[in-house]
C-alpha positions in Angstrom: 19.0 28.0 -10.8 21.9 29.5 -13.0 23.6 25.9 -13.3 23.0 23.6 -16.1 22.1 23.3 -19.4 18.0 23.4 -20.3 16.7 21.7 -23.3 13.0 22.4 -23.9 12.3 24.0 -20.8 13.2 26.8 -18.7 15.5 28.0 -15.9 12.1 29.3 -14.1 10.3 26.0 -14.4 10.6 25.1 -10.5 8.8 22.8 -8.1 9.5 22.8 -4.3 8.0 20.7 -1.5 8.6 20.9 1.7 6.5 19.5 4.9 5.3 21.0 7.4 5.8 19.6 10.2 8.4 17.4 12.1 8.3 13.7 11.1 9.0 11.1 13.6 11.2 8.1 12.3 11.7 4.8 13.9 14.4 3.5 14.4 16.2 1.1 11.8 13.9 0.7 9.1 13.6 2.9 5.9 10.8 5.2 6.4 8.5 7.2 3.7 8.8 11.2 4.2 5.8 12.6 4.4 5.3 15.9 1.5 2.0 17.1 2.3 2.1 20.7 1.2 3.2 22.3 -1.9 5.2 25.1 -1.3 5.8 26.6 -4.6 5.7 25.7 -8.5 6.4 27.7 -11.3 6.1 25.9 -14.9 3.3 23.5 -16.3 3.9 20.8 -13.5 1.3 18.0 -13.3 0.6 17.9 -9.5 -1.9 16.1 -7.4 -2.1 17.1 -3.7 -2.9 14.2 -0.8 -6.9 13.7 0.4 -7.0 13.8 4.2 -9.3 12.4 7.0 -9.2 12.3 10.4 -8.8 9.2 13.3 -12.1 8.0 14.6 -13.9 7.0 17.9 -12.9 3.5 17.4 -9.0 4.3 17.6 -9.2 7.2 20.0 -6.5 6.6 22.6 -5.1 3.2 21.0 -0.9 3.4 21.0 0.8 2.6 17.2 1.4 0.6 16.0 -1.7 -0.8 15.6 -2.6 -3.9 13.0 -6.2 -1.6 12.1 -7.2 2.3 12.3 -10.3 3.6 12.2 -11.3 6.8 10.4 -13.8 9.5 9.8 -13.6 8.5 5.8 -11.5 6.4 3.6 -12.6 8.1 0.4 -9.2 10.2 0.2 -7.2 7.2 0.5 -5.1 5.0 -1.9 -5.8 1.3 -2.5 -2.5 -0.5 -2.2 -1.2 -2.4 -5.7 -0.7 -5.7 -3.2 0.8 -6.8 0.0 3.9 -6.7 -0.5 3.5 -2.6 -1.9 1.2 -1.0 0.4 0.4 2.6 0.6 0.8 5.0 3.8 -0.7 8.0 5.6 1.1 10.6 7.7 -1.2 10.9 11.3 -0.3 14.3 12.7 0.1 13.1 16.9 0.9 16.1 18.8 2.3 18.4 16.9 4.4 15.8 14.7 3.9 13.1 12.1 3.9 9.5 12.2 4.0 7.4 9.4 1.7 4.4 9.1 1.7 1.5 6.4 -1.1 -0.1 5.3 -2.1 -3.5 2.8 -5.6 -3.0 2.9 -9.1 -0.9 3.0 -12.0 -1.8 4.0 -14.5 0.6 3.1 -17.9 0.1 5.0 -16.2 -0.3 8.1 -14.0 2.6 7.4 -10.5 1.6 8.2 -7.3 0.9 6.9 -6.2 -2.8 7.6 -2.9 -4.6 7.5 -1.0 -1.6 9.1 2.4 -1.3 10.3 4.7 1.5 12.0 3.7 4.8 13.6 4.7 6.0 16.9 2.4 7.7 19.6 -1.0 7.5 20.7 -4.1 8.5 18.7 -6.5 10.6 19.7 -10.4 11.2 17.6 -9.6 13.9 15.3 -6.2 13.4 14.6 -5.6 14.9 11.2 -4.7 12.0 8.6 -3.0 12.4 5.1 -2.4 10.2 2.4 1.0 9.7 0.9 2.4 13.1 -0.6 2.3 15.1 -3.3 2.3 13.4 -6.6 4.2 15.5 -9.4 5.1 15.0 -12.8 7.8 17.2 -15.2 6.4 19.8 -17.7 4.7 17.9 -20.8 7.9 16.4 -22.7 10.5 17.2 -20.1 12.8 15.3 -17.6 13.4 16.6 -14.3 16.5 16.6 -11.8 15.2 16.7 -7.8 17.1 16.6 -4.6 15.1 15.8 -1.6 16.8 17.1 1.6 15.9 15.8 5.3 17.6 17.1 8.6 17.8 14.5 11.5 18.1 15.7 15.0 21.1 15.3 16.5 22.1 12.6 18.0 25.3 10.2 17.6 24.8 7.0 17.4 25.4 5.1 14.1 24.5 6.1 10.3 21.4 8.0 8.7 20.1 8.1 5.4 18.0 9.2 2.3 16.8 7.8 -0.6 14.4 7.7 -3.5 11.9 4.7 -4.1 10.3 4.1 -7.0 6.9 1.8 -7.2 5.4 1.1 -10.5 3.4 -2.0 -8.8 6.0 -4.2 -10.4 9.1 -2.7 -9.6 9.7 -1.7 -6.5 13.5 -0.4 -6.4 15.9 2.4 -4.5 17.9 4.9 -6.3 20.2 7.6 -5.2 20.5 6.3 -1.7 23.4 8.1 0.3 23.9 7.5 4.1 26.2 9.3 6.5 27.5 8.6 9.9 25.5 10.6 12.5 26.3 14.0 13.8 26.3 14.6 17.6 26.7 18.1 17.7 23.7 19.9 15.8 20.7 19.1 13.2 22.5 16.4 10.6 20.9 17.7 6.9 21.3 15.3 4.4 20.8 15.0 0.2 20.2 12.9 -2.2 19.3 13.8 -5.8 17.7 11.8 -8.9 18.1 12.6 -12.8 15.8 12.0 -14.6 13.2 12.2 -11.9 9.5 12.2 -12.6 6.3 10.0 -12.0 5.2 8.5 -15.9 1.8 7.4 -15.2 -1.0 7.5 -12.7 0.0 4.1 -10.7 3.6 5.0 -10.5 4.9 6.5 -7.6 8.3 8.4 -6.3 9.0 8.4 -2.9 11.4 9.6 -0.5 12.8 7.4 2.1 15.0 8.3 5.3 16.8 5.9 7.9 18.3 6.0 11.3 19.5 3.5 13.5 20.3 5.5 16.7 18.8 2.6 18.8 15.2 4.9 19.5 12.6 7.0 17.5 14.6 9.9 16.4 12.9 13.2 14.6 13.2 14.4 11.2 13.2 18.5 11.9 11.0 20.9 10.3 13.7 23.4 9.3 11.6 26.7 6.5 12.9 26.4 3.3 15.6 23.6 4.5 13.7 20.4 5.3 12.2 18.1 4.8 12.1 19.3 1.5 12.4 18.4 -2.3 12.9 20.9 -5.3 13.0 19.5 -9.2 14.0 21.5 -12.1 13.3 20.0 -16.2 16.8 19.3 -17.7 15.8 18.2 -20.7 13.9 16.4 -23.2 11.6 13.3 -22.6 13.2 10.8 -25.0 11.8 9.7 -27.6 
């Protein structure tokens, strides 16, 4: 944290994410990471950690994807801003998450609707979380983060990483790096933003990996490594 130059905040001021578990990404599409789990903060961060639920009876055993999920309570959940933006949830399927879309809720029947993705078979009880940890930069600060992810190896084509940011308007990447694939060992790759930080409740930052290996490849669960993102303030908020 000795690099840089800090205007109106501190060197100690430090947020750091990082999931717990392995994430399993299909193959050739951009997926969300899921950050369910703050690790550490130091500094006047607004943060807001995910709701969870669990599957219900009604999807016990069905194989993702699946168009609708049951649940045990949608309550925790986000409503998505339209279609064409839905939210997500991580489902935790043995041992490792899935990520599953979703357009829609509907909540007297209890499940999500309009869903898309995942990989595995569900089971009553599978833990569910929402989205990630939403985080903003100390009051009148800017921040700089680098998300981290570390694919298994495997050596077919490219992987990737990027940022997303959805205002419910806007629904654009930044930062995006992608590297050819490592056959050899666990492939770690970066990318950073600056300034980085969610405005307003409605607004969301996301990070996105890819992988066209051909199959479902994992995202590892590396401590302190990956998947991970740490943000620092580098400044003022203009004015």
């Amino acid at each position: 944290m000795g690099r840089g130059v800090y205007l109106g905040a501190t060197a100690r001021d430090v947020l750091f994410i990082q999931s717990p578990l392995s994430e399993v990404v299909r193959n050739a599409t951009w997926e969300p990471v899921h950050f369910g789990t703050l690790t550490t903060v130091r500094g006047n961060w607004s943060l807001s950690t995910p709701g969870s639920t669990t599957i219900a009876a009604g999807s016990h055993l069905a194989v993702l994807p699946q168009p609708t999920i049951f649940l045990a309570s949608v309550d925790a959940l986000d409503v998505p801003a339209s279609a064409t933006l839905p939210e997500y949830v991580a489902i935790t399927i043995g041992g490792k998450h899935t990520v599953v879309s979703y357009t829609g809720i509907n909540v007297g029947a209890k499940t999500i609707t309009g869903c898309a993705g995942g990989t595995g078979t569900m089971s009553t009880g599978d833990a569910v979380t929402k989205g990630q940890v939403a985080w903003q930069a100390p009051p009148g600060s800017v921040a700089s983060a680098v998300a981290e992810v570390a694919f298994a190896a495997n050596a077919t084509n490219d992987r990737g990483i990027r940022f997303r940011f959805i205002d419910g308007l806007f629904n654009f990447p930044a930062g995006t790096k992608t590297e050819r694939a490592c056959a050899t060992q666990v492939h770690h790759i970066q990318s950073g933003e600056q300034p980085a930080f969610n405005p307003a409740p409605g607004q969301y930052l996301r990070i996105e990996c890819f992988q066209d290996s051909g199959a479902a490849l994992d995202i590892v669960f590396e401590a302190l490594s990956a998947p991970r993102i740490v943000a620092i303030p580098i400044g003022a908020l203009p004015t």
